[in-house]
C-alpha positions in Angstrom: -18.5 45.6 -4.1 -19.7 47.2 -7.7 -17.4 48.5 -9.8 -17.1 50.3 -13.3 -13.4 49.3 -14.6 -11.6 50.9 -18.2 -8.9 48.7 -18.8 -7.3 51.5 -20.9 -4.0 51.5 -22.7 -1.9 53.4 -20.4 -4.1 53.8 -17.1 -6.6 51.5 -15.6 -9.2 53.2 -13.7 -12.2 52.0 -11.4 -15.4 54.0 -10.2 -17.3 52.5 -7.4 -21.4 51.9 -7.0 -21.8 53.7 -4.0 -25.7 54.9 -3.0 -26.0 56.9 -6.2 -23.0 58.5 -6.3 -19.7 57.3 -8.6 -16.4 58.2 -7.1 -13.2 56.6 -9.0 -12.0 54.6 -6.5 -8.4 55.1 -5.1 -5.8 52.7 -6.3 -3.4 52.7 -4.5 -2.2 56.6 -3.1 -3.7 57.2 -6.7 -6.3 57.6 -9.0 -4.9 55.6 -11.9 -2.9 52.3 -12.0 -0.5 52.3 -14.7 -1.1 49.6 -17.5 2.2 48.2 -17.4 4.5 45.5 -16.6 7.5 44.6 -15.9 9.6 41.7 -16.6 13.3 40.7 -15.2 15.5 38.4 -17.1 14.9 35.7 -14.3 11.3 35.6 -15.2 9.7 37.7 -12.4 7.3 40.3 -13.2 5.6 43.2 -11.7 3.0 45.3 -12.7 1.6 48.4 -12.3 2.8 51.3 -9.9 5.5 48.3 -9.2 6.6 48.0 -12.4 6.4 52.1 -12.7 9.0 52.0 -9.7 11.6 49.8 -11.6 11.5 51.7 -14.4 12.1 55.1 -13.0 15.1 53.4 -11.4 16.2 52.7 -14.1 17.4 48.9 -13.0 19.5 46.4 -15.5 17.7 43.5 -16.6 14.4 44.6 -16.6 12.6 44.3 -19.9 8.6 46.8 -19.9 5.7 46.1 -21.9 3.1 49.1 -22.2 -0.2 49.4 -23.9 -0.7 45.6 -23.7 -4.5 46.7 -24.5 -3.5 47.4 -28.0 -1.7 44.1 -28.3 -5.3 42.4 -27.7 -7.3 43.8 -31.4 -6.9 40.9 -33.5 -5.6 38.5 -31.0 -6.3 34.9 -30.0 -6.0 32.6 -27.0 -2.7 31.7 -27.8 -1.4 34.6 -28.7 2.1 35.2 -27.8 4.4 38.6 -26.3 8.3 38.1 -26.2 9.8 39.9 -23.2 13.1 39.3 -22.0 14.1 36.3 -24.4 11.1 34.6 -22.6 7.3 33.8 -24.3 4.4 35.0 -22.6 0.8 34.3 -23.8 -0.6 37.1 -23.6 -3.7 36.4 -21.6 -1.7 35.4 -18.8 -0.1 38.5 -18.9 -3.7 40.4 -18.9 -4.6 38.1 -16.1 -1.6 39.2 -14.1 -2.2 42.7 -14.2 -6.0 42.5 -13.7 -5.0 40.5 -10.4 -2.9 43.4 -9.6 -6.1 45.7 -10.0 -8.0 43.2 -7.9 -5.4 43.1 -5.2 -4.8 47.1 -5.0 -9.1 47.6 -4.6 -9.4 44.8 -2.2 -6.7 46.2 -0.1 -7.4 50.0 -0.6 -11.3 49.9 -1.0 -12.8 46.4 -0.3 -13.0 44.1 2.8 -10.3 41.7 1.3 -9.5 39.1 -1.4 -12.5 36.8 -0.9 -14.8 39.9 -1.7 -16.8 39.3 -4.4 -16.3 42.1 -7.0 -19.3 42.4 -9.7 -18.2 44.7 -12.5 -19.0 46.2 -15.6 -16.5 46.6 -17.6 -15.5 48.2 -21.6 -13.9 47.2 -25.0 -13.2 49.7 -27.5 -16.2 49.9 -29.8 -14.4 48.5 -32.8 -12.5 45.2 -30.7 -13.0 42.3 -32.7 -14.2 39.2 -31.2 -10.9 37.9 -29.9 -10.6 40.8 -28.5 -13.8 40.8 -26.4 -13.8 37.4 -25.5 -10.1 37.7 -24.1 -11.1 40.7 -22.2 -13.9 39.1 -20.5 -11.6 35.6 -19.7 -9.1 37.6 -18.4 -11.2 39.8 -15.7 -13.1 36.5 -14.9 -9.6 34.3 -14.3 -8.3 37.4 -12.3 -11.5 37.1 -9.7 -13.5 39.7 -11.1 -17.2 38.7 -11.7 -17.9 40.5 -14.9 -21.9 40.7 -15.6 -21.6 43.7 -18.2 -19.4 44.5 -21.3 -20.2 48.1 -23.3 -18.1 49.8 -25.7 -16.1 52.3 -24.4 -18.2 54.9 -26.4 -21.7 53.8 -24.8 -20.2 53.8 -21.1 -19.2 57.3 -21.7 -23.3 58.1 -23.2 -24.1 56.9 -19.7 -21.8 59.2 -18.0 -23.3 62.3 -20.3 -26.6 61.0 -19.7 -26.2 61.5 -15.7 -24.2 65.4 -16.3 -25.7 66.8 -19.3 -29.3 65.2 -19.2 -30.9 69.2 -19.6 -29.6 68.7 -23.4 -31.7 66.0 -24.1 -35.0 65.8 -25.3 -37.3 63.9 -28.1 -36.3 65.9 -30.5 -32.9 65.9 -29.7 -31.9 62.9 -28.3 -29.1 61.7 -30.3 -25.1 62.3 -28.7 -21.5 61.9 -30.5 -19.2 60.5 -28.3 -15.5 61.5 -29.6 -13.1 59.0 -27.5 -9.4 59.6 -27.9 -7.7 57.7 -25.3 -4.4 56.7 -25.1 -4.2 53.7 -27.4 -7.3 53.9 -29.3 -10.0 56.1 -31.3 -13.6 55.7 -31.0 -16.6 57.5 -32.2 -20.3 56.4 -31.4 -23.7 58.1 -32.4 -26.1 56.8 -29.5 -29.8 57.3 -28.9 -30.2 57.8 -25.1 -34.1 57.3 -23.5 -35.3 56.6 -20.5 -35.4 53.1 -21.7 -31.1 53.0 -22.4 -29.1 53.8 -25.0 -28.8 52.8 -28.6 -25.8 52.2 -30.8 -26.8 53.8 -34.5 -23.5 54.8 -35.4 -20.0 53.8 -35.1 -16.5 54.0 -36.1 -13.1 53.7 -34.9 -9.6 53.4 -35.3 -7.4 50.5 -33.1 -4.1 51.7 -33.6 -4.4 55.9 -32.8 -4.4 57.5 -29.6 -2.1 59.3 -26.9 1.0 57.1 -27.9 1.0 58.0 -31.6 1.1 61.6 -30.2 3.7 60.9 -28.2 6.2 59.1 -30.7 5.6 62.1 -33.0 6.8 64.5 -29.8 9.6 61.6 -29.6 10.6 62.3 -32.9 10.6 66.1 -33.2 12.9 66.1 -29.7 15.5 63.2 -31.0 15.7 65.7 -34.6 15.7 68.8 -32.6 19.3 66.9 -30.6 20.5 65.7 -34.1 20.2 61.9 -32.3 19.7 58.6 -34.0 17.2 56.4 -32.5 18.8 53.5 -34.5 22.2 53.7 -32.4 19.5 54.3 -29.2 19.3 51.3 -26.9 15.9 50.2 -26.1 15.5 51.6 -22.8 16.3 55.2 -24.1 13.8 55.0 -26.2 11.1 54.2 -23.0 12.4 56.9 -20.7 12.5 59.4 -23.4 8.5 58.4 -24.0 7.5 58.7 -20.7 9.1 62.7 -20.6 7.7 63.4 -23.8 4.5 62.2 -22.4 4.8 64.2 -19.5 5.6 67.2 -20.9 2.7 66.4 -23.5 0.0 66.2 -20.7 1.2 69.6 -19.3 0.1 70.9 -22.3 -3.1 74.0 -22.0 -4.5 76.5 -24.0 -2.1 79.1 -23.1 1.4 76.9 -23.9 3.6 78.5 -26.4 6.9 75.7 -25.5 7.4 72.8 -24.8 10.7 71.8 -22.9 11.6 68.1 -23.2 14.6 67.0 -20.6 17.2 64.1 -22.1 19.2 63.9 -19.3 17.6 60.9 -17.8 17.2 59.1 -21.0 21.4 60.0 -21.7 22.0 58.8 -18.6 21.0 55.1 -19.7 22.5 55.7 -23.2 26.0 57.6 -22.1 27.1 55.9 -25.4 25.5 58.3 -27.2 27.1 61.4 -26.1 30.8 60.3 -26.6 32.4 62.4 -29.2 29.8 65.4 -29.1 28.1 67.8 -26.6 24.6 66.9 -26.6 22.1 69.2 -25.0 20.7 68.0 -21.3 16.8 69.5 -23.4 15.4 70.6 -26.5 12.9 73.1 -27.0 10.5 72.6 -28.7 7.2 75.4 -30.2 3.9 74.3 -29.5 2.7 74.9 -32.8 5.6 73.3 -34.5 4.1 70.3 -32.2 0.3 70.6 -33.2 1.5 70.5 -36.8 3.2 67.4 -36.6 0.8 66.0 -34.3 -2.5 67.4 -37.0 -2.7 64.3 -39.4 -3.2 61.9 -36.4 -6.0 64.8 -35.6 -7.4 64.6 -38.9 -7.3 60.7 -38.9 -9.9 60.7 -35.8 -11.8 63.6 -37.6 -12.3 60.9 -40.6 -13.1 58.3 -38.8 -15.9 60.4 -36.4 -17.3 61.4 -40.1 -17.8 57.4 -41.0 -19.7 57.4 -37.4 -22.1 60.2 -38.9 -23.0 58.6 -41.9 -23.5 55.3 -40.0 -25.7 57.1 -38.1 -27.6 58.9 -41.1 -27.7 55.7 -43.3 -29.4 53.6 -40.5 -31.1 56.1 -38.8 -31.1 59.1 -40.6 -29.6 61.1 -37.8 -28.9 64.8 -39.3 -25.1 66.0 -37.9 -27.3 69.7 -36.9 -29.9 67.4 -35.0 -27.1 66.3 -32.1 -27.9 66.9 -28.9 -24.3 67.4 -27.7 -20.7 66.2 -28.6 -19.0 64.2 -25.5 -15.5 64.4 -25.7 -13.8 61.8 -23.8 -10.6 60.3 -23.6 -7.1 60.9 -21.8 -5.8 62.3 -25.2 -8.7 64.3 -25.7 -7.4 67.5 -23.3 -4.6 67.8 -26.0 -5.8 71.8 -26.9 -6.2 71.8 -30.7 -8.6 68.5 -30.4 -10.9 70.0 -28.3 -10.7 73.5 -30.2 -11.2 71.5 -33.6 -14.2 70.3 -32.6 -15.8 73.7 -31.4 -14.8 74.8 -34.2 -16.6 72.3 -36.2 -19.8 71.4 -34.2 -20.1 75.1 -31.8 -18.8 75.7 -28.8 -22.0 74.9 -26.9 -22.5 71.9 -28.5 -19.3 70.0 -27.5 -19.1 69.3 -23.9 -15.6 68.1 -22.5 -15.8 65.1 -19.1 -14.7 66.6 -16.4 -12.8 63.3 -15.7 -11.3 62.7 -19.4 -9.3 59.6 -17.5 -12.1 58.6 -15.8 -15.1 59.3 -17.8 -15.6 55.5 -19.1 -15.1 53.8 -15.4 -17.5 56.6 -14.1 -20.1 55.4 -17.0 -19.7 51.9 -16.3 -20.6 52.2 -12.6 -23.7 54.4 -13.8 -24.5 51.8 -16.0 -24.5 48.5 -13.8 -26.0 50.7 -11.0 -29.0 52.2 -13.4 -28.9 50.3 -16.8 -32.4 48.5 -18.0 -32.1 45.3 -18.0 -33.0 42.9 -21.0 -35.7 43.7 -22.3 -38.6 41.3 -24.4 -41.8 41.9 -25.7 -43.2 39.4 -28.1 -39.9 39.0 -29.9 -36.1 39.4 -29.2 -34.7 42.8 -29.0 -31.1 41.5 -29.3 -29.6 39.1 -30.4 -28.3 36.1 -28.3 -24.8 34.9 -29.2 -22.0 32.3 -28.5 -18.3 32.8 -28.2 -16.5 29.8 -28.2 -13.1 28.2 -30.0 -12.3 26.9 -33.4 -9.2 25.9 -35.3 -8.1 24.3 -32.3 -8.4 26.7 -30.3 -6.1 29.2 -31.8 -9.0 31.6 -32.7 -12.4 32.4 -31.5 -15.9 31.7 -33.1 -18.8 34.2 -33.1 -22.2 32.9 -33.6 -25.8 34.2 -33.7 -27.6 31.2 -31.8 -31.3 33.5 -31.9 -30.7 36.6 -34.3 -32.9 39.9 -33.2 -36.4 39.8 -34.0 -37.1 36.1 -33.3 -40.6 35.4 -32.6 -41.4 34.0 -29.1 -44.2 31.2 -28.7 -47.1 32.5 -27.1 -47.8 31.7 -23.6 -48.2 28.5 -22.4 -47.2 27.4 -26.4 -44.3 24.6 -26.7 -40.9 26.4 -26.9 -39.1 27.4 -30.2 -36.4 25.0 -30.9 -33.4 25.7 -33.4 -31.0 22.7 -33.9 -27.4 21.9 -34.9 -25.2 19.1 -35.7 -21.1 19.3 -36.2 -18.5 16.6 -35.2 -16.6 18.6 -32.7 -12.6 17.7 -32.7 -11.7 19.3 -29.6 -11.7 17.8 -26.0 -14.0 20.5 -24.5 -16.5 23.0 -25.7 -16.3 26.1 -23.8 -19.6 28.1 -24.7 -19.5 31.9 -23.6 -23.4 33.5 -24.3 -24.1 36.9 -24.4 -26.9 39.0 -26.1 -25.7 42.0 -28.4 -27.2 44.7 -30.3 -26.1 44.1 -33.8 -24.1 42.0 -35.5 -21.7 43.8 -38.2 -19.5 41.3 -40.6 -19.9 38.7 -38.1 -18.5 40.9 -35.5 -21.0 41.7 -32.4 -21.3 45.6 -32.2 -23.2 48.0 -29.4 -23.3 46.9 -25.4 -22.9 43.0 -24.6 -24.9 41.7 -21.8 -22.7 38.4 -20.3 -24.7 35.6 -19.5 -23.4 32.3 -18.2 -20.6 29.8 -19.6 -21.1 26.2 -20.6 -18.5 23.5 -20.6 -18.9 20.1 -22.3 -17.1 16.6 -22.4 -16.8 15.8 -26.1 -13.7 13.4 -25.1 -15.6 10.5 -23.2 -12.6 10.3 -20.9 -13.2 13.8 -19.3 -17.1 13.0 -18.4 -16.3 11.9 -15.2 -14.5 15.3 -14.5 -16.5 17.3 -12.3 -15.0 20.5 -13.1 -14.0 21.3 -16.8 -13.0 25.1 -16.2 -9.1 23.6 -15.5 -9.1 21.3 -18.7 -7.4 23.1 -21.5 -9.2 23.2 -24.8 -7.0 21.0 -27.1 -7.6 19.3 -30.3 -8.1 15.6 -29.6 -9.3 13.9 -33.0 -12.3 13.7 -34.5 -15.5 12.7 -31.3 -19.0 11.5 -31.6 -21.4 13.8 -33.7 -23.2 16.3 -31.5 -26.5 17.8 -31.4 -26.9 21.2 -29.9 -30.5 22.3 -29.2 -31.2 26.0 -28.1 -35.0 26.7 -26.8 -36.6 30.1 -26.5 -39.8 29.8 -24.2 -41.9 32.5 -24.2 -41.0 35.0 -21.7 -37.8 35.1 -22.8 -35.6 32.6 -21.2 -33.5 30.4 -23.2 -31.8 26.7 -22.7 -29.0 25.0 -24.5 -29.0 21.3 -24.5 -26.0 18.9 -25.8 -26.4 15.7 -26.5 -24.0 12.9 -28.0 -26.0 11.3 -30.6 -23.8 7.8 -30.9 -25.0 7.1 -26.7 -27.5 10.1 -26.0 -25.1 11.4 -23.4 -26.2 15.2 -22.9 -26.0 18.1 -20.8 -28.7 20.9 -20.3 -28.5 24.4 -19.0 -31.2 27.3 -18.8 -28.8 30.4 -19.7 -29.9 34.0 -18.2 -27.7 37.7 -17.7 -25.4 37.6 -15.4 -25.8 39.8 -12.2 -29.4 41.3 -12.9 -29.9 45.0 -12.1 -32.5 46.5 -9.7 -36.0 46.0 -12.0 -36.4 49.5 -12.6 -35.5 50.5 -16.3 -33.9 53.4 -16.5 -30.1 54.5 -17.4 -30.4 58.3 -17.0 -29.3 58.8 -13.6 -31.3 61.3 -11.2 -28.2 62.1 -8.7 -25.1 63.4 -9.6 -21.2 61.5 -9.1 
């Protein structure tokens, strides 16, 4: 099975590779899983539409985390979430809900858990490192055998590639992909060709999306019932969320109200009604809500704009010479986003998904189904990188083993050979290589292409271990010097060699993309999802 998979802030959506076409693939008796979990004060957890279920029954001792995505910008391997007076890391709580994912498609979609699953699957264009790394760990420990990674803005150029290829041309082949989800803001200029897509402009914000709309509804509704959140238990504060979310998504052109019901939330908070009627809703006016909700508006607006000039700094892409806007994003059918941007780009210019949930799964099948694979002439296109930890391994290294643009040796020359030596003090090296686009304050930027992992023995102890991938990394004093040797040969393929100088002990591996595509190069699709 092939799938496209958004790991997205409040839903989690798939799209199968099925014979051209791209359906989202049912999870569950729905489209969408929920990105949640659930955690009881005895240490079980749920996830999912399971942990959706507890919460709408509003059961004691149950403690929720949502938009665990966001919790992943700036995190590390060890990063920790408290949840019911309990520590979590929280890649083991990414794990568990991936596994979830894995178990609803095998059951619903696939012929069962031993199915292998390849998928392509999305970070948002602006994810640090950590980020990225712990994203692709997590879908690999929960079975899933990832052989892509694009940013969320390039997965949606693919899907308006395959709908709205009639809009491109050479003189117009430039797209702004506006991506509002529900946790995070992303704006990308692209090139798309028939050779792919290109990253020449990008911007984005981590911490803006359809739950900073939603705690601004939250807040207009508790002022509107002259409530305190500060005498609010926690768990009034989630279900009154969830109906201002509700009622947000309702939301169309033609709404002039909004009508936000507190009776479930007061009936998990009765302490707050004693000594005072409160009303069982609020009314609220729609454009009392779009004002409050504007500066968030104008925040993405700003941050699009910085994506623009990327673009016509590097690659003097003109804002007139677009060949569409694609807006995208959960948060993106709220009515005065879209109407802003027809207002600032033309109304035939800015094109809306017709699956704003499911627009970057939908990509992300196109994309493993039709995307070019690498591609080398004489030199290297991209550039080929290593993740892999530091400091112990409380934070993650990024580093440019070839950089973009190397020259390859001639046919039937020697190889090129690049050499390193460092005195490790860690017990294992866990090398991650992938091949990026760019490479922005040491941060890899456009579409990664995974390749394989490497593990190696710097403890002598562990050499006789025939699989590493169980063996924590840990800091175990100062080891043997190393030499690390990476060779380019001249069609392209490269090989990284370790090698323990104090007893010539080494390890050698040729390192290629994961999960090849079909040979021919071309991501604009010529069927329709």
């Amino acid at each position: 099975m092939r799938l496209g998979i958004d790991f997205g802030t409040t839903h989690t959506v798939a799209a199968l590779v099925d014979r051209g076409n791209y359906p989202v693939a049912p999870l569950g008796e729905h489209d969408v899983c929920p990105s949640l979990l659930a955690v009881h004060t005895d240490g079980h957890v749920v996830y999912g539409r399971d942990a959706a279920a507890v919460r709408a029954a509003y059961q004691p001792g149950w403690h929720f985390l949502r938009s665990m995505k966001r919790l992943l910008h700036g995190a590390g391997p060890r990063s920790e979430v408290e949840l019911a007076g309990r520590s979590f890391l929280l890649r083991d709580l990414c794990v568990g809900f991936l596994s979830h994912v894995r178990e609803v498609l095998s059951r619903h979609v696939g012929r069962g858990p031993k199915e292998v699953i390849d998928a392509a699957i999305s970070v948002p264009a602006n994810s640090s490192s950590g980020q990225r790394l712990l994203t692709v760990d997590a879908f690999g420990a929960a079975g899933f055998n990832v052989v892509r990674l694009l940013n969320e803005p390039s997965a949606a150029a693919c899907e308006y590639a395959h709908r709205q290829k009639r809009t491109l041309s050479s003189q117009r082949a430039h797209v702004l992909v506006y991506d509002l989800g529900g946790g995070t803001f992303d704006a990308s200029v692209l090139r798309l060709d028939e050779q792919g897509s290109e990253v020449v402009g990008s911007a984005g914000v981590s911490q803006l999306g359809g739950d900073d709309f939603d705690k601004v509804i939250y807040q207009l509704a508790l002022e509107k019932a002259g409530l305190d959140e500060n005498a609010a238990p926690p768990f009034f504060r989630e279900v009154l969320l969830d109906e201002c979310r509700l009622q947000k998504e309702t939301v169309n052109p033609s709404t002039r109200k909004l009508v936000i019901d507190l009776a479930p939330a007061l009936a998990v908070a009765p302490e707050l009604g004693s000594g005072r009627a409160i009303p069982e809703t609020v009314v609220l006016p729609v454009d009392a809500v779009y004002a409050a909700c504007g500066p968030l508006i104008e925040a993405s607006l700003a941050s699009m704009d910085e994506a623009l000039r990327d673009a016509h700094a590097g690659a003097g892409v003109a804002e007139d010479e677009l060949a569409g806007v694609y807006v995208v994003g959960g948060q993106s059918s709220f009515p005065p986003v879209y109407r802003t941007l027809r207002e600032r780009f033309g109304q035939h210019r800015v094109h809306r998904s017709p699956h704003p949930f499911g627009s970057i799964a939908i990509g992300l099948a196109i994309h493993l189904a039709e995307g070019s694979s690498r591609r080398i002439s004489e030199k290297l296109t991209r550039h080929i990188v290593v993740f892999r930890e530091a400091h112990s391994g409380r934070e993650i290294s990024c580093d440019v083993l070839l950089p973009k643009d190397t020259p390859l040796p001639p046919a039937g020359a020697p190889p090129l050979e690049i050499k390193r030596r460092y005195t490790p003090r860690h017990n294992v090296g866990h090398f991650r290589f992938f091949e990026c686009a760019r490479i922005q304050a040491g941060r890899p930027e456009g579409n990664l292409s995974l390749w394989d992992d490497l593990r190696f023995p710097f403890d002598k102890r562990l050499r006789d271990t025939e699989d590493l991938s169980g063996v924590a990394v840990e800091r175990g004093g100062e080891q043997p010097e190393v030499e690390e040797v990476i060779r380019a040969f001249p069609g392209g393929e490269v090989e990284v060699e370790l090698r323990v100088l104090e007893d010539g002990f080494s390890r050698k591996a040729k390192i290629s993309p994961r999960g090849a595509p079909p040979a021919r190069a071309s991501t604009l699709p010529r069927r329709r999802a």
